[in-house]
C-alpha positions in Angstrom: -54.0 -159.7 2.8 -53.8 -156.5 1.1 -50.7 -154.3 0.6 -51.0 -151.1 -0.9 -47.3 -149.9 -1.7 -47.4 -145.7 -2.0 -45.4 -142.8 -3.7 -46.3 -140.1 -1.7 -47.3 -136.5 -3.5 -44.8 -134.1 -3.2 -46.5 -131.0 -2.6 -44.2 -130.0 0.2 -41.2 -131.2 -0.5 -38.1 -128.9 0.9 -36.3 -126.6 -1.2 -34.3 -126.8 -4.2 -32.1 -125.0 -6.0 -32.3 -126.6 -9.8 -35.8 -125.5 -11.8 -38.4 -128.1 -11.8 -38.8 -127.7 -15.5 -35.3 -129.2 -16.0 -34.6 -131.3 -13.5 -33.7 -134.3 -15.6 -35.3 -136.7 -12.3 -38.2 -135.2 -11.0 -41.8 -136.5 -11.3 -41.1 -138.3 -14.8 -39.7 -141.7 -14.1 -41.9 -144.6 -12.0 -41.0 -145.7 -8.6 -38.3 -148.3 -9.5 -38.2 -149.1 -5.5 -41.6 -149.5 -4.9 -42.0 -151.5 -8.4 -39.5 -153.8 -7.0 -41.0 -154.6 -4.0 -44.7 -155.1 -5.8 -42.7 -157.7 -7.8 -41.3 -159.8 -5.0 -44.4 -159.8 -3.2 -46.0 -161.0 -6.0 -44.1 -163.9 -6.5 -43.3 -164.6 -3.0 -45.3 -162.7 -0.3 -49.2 -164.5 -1.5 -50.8 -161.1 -0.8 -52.8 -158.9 -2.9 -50.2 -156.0 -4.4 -51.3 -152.6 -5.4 -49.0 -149.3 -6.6 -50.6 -146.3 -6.3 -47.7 -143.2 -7.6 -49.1 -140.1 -6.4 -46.7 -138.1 -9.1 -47.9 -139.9 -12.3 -52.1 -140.1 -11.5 -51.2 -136.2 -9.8 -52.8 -137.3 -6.5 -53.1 -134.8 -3.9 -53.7 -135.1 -0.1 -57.4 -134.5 -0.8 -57.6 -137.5 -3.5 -56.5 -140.0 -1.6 -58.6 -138.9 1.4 -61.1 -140.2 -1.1 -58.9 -143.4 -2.7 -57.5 -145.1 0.5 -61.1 -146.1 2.3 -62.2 -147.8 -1.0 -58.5 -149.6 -1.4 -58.5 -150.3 2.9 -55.5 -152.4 2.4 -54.0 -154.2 5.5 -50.6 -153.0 5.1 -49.3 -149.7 3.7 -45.7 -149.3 2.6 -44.7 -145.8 1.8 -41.8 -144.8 0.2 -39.7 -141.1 0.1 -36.3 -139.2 0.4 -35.8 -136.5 3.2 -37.3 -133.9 1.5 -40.4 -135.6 1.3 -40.6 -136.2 5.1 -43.7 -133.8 5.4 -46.0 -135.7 2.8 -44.7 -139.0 3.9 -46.2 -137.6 7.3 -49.2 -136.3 6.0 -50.1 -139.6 4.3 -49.1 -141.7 7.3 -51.8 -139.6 9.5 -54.4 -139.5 6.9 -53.9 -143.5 6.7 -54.2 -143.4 10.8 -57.6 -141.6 10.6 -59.5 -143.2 8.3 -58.2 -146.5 8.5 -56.6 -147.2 12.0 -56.4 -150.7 11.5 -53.7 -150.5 8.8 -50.4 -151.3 9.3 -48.2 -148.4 8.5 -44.5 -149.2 6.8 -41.8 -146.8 5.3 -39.2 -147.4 3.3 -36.5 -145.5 1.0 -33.6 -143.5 1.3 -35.1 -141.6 4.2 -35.4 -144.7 6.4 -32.1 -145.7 5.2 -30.2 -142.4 7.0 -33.0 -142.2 9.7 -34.3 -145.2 11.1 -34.8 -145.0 14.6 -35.7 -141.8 14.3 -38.1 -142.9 11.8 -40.1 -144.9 14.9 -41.2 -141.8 16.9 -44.1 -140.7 14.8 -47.0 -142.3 16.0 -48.3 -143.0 12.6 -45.4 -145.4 11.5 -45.5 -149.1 12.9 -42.0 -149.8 11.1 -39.9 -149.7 8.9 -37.1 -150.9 6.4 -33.7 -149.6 5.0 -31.8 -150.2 2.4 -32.9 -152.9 0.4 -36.6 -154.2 1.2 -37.7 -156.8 -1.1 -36.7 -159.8 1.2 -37.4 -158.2 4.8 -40.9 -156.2 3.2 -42.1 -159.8 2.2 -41.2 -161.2 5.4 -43.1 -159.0 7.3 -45.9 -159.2 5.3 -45.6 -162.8 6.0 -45.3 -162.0 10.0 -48.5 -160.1 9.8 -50.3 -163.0 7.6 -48.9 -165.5 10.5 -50.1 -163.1 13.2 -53.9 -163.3 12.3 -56.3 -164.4 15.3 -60.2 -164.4 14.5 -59.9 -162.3 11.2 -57.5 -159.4 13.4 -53.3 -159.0 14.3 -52.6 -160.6 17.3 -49.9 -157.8 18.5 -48.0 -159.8 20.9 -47.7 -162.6 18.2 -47.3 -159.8 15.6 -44.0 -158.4 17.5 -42.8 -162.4 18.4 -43.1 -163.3 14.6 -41.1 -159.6 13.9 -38.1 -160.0 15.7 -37.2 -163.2 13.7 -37.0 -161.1 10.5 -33.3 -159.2 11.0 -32.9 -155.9 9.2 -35.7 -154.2 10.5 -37.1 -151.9 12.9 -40.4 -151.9 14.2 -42.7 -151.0 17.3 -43.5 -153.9 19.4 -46.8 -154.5 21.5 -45.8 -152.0 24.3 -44.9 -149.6 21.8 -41.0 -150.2 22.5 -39.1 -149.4 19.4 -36.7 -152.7 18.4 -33.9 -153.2 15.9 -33.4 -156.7 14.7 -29.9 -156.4 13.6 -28.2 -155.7 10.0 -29.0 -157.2 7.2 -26.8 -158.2 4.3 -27.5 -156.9 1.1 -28.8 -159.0 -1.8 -25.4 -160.6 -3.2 -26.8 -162.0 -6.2 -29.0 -159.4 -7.9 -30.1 -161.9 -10.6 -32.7 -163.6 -8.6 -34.8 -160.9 -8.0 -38.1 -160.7 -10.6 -37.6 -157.7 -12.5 -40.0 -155.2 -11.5 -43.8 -155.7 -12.8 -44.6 -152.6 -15.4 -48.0 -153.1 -15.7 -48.6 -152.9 -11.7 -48.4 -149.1 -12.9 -49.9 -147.2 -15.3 -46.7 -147.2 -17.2 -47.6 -145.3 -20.1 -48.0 -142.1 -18.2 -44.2 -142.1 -18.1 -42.0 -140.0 -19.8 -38.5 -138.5 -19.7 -37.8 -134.5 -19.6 -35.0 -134.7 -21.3 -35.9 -137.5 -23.6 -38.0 -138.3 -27.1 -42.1 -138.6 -25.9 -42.2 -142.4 -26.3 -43.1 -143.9 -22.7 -40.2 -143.9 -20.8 -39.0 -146.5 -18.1 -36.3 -146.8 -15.3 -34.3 -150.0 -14.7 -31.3 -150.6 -12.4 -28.3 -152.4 -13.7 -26.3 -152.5 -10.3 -26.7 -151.5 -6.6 -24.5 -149.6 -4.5 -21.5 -147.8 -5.5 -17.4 -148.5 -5.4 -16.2 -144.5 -5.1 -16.4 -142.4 -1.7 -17.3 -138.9 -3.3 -17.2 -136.6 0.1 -20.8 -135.6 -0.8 -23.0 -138.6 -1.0 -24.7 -141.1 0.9 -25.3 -143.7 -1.6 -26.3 -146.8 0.8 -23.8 -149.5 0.5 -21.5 -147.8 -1.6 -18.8 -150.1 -0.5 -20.6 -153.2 -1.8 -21.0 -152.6 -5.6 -23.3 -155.6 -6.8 -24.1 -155.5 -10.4 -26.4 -158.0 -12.7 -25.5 -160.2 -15.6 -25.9 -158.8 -19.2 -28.5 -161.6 -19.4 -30.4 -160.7 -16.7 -30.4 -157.0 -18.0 -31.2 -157.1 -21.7 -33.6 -159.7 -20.8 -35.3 -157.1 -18.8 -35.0 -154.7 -21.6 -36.9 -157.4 -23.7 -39.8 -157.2 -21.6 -39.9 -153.4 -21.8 -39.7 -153.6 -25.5 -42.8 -155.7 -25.9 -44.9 -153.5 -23.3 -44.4 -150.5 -26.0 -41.5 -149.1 -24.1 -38.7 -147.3 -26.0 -37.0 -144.6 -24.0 -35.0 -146.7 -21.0 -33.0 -144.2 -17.9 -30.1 -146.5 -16.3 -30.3 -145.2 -12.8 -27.3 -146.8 -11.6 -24.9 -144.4 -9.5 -22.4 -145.4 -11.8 -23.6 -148.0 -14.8 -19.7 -148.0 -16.4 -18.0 -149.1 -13.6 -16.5 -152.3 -15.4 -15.5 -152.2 -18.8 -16.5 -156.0 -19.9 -20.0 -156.0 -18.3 -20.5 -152.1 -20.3 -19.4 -154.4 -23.8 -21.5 -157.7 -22.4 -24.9 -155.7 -22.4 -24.3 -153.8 -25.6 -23.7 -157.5 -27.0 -26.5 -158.8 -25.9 -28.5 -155.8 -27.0 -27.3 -155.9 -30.5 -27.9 -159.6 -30.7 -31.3 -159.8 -29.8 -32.3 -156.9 -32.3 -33.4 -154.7 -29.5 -34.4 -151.2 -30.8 -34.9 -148.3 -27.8 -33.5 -145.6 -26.6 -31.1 -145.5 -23.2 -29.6 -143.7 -21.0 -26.8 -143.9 -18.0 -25.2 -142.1 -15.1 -21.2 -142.3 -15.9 -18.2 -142.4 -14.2 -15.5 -139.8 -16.5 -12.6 -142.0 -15.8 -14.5 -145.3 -17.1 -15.2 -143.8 -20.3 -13.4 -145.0 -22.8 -13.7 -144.8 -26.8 -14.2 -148.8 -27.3 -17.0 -148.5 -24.7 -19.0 -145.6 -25.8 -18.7 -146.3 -29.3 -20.6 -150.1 -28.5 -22.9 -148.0 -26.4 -23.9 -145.4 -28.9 -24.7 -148.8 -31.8 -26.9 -150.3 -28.6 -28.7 -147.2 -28.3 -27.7 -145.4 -25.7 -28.3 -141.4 -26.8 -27.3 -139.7 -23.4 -24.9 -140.2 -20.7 -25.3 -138.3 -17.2 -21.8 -137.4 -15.6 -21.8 -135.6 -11.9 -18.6 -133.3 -12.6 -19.6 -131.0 -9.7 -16.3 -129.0 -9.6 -14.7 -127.0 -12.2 -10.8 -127.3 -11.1 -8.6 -130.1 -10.2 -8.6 -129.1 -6.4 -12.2 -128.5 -6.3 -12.4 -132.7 -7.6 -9.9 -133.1 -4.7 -11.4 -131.7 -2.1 -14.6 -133.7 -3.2 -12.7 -137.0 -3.3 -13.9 -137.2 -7.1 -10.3 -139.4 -7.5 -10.7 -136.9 -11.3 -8.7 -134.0 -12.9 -10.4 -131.6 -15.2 -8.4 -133.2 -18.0 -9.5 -136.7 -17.8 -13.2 -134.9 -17.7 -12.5 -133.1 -20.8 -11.1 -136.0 -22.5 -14.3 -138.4 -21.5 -16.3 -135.7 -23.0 -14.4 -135.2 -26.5 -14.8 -139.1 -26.8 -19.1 -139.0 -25.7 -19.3 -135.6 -28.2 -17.1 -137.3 -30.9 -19.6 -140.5 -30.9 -23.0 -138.2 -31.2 -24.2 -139.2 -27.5 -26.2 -136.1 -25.6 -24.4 -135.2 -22.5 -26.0 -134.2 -19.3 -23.4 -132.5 -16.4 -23.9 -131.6 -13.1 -21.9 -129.2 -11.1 -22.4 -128.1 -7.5 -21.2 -124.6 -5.9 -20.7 -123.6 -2.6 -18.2 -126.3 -1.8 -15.6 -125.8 1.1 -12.6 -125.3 -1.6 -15.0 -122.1 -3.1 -13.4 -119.8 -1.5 -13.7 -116.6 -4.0 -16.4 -115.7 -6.5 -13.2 -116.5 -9.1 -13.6 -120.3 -8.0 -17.5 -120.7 -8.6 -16.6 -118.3 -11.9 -14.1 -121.3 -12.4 -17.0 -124.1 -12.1 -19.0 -122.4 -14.7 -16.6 -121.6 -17.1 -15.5 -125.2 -17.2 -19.3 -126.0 -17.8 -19.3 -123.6 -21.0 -16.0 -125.3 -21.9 -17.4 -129.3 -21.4 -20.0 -127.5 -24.1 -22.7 -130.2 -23.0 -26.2 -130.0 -24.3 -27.4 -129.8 -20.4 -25.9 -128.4 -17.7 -27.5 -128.4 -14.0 -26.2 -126.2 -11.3 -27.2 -127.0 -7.3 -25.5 -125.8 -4.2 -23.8 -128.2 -2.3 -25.8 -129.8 0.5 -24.5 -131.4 3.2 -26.7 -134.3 4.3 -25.7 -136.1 7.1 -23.7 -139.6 7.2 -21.8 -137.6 4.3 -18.3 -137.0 5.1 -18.7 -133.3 4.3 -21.3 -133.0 6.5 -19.0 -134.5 9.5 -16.0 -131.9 8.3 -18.8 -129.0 8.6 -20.0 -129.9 11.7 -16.0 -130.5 13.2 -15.3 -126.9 11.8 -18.6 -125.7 13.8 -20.1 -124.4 10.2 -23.1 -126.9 10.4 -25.2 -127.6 13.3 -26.1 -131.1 14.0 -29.3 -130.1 15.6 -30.7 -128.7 12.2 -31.8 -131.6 10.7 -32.8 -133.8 14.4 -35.5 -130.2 14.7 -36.7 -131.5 11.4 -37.2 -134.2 11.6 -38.9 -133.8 15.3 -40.9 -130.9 13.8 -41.2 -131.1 10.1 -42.6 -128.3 8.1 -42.6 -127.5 4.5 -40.1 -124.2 5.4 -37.0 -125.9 6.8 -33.8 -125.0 4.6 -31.5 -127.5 5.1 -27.9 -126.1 5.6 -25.1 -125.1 2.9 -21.6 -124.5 3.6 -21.5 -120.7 4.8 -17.7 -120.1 5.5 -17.1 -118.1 2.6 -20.8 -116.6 1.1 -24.1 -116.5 2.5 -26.7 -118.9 1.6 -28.4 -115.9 -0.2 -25.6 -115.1 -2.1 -24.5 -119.1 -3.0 -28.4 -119.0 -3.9 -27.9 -115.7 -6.2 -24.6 -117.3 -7.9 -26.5 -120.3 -8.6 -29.0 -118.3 -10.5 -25.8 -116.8 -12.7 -24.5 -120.1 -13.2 -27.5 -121.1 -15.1 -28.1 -118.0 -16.9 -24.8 -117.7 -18.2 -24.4 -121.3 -20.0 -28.0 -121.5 -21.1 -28.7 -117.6 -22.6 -25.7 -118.1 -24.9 -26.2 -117.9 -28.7 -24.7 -121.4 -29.0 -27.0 -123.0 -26.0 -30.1 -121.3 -27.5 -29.5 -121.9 -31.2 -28.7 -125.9 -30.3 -31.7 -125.7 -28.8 -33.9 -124.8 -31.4 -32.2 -127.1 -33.9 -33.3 -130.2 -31.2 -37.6 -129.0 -31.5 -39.6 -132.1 -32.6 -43.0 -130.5 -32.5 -45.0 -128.1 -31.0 -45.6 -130.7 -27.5 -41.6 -130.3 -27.8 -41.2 -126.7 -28.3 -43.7 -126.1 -25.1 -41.7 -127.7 -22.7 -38.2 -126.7 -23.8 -39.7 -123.0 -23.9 -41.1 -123.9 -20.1 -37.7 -124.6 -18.8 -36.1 -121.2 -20.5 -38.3 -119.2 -19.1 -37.7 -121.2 -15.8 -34.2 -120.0 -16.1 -34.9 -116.4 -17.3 -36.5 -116.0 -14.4 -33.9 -116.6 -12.3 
């Protein structure tokens, strides 16, 4: 049996506020998800595995119009957030058309916030959140055991489902069924670490990072804090791997050629002795790369950053997303501004490049003062990057449930999106004290005024490698003159 696991293209993708040029995540780092799933199978699903990553071989609609009938795999799994709904769509009826026979899957954070809903399009067969690489490789297995006379039997297709819990899926009448939650994976250790060479790795690289092929590798899954904002699946069950299991990881990368390594745990420094543990490990098996982290402020500390910057880390990632201490409040950040401060005197002190991220628009912006506030803290922090977005409120987020009680968000919005999906949808921003144009406009400010500084722009120039170098850091100014 062939499975064909696919990253969708994103060539209508919803709206966002940050400039593709220097968003630190987009279209530069493989599909971790999908990468883990390919690995599983391979070990324990006896099926043929392929990845194909639309972003990194720049596949369009019209290339894989072409790709798929030469591939015709018997399951496809297809992966996206949200705001890839359309293409995810787009895929899943170009699949239906040529290939009708193929079995059509989803996955990713968008099935994680919208399963059921998920089940209405006729092009998806079913689907898995949260965490797929046990349930994906028992379905595979269902639809190996469901074979009569070289075809899916469908009644015995839907029997041999329902014994798999954690999934939803379209039985032989077309009913939609849930089989019940599914805990997550308790011991992160015993999954194979994602298979590299499934994808053409080298084509990866990092925006922010040197030009050497650039990886992504996850550390820990879920995420202890409850920031008002987020949606983080399983946030409340925090699972993280041994050192061992980690490094070991990094080992393989090191011999595949890979030297530039993004952490994309929510929060990698959530415990202080598993931080030290990896940078041991690191250090004793003469591992040489570059890596980076997402960071909690209030978990740095000087003994940890110190042993990260000797292992090699170069760049930590903190979400600040409010400029004053009842801005962090009303966020449920559990921060001041101080302890932020203080985190980033101790990463600036050791050398490490700092990446923040602020959000406007929140419900305690009241004034234009406030957002002022935000940015001027920004300038203040003095990091090398600073990334600006209006606040979104996605639904299952406790913001979003306080906008829709205060009758500022309507819950309808995103159900007419996701019944009609179309490349113009805006999803909604907290209007009770500016318009979304003029949120919109602000944000445009906000990056303008910390990047076209003399400081900014003479740091800037100082940090050129090369021409290659020079290109895209002058691609991402103009990106923000623009604005």
């Amino acid at each position: 049996m062939k499975v064909l696991l696919l990253n969708p293209p994103r060539d209508n993708s919803i709206s966002s506020e940050v400039p593709t040029s220097i968003n630190a995540e987009t279209n530069t780092i493989p599909p971790l998800g999908l990468m883990y799933l390919e690995a599983h199978l391979h070990k324990y699903g006896e099926c043929e595995t392929e990845i194909v990553d639309s972003l990194a071989d720049n596949l369009h609609i019209q290339q894989l119009e072409k790709l798929l009938p030469d591939r015709r795999p018997d399951i496809v799994g297809i992966t996206g957030h949200t705001y890839d709904l359309v293409d995810m769509l787009s895929v899943s009826k170009l699949i239906r058309r040529l290939l009708p026979q193929t079995k059509i899957w989803w996955g990713g954070p968008h099935v994680s916030d919208f399963p059921m809903q998920t089940l209405r399009y006729d092009c998806v067969d079913g689907c898995v959140p949260f965490e797929g690489e046990e349930p994906f490789t028992d379905v595979v297995r269902a639809h190996q055991a469901s074979v009569r006379g070289g075809a899916i039997d469908p009644q015995d297709l839907a029997g041999n489902l329902k014994k798999i819990s954690g999934i939803y899926f379209k039985d032989s009448e077309g009913q939609s069924v849930h089989t019940g939650a599914r805990p997550p994976v308790a011991d992160l250790d015993r999954l194979p670490f994602p298979r590299r060479t499934a994808t053409n790795y080298k084509k990866y690289s990092y925006v922010l990072g040197s030009e050497a092929i650039a990886t992504s590798l996850l550390t820990s899954r879920g995420c202890p804090y409850s920031c008002s904002f987020c949606n983080t699946p399983g946030r409340t069950t925090w699972r993280w791997r041994s050192a061992e299991s980690v490094v070991a990881e990094m080992e393989e990368c090191d011999k595949l050629g890979i030297h530039e390594i993004y952490v994309v745990d929510d929060t990698f420094n959530v415990r202080r002795d598993r931080v030290m543990a990896i940078c041991e490990q690191i250090k004793k098996r003469g591992l040489k790369m570059n890596w980076n982290i997402r960071a909690r402020a209030n978990c740095i500390t000087k003994e940890t950053v110190k042993a990260m910057r000797q292992a090699g880390c170069n760049r930590v990632h903190i979400g600040v997303e409010a400029g004053t201490d009842e801005g962090m409040k009303a966020l449920h950040k559990n921060l001041t501004t101080a302890k932020v401060k203080e985190a980033f005197d101790i990463l600036q002190g050791e050398g490490m490049t700092t990446v923040c991220y602020f959000m406007i628009g929140c419900p305690h912006d009241k004034t234009v003062d406030d957002i002022n506030q935000t940015v001027n803290f920004a300038i203040k922090l003095d990091p090398d990057y600073a990334l600006f977005g209006i606040l979104t409120p996605y639904p299952n987020t406790a913001v979003y449930r306080e906008g829709v009680a205060k009758g500022l968000l309507d819950p309808q919005h995103w159900e007419n999106f996701l019944i009609n999906p179309t490349p113009e949808f805006k999803p909604q921003v907290w209007t009770e004290f500016f318009t979304a144009q003029q949120l919109s406009e602000m944000c445009d400010k906000a990056f303008k005024k910390f990047y076209i500084r003399p400081k900014q722009m003479f740091r800037k120039l100082l940090e050129l490698k090369n021409f290659h170098d020079m290109a895209r850091k002058l691609k991402a100014g103009w990106e923000i003159f623009k604005l």
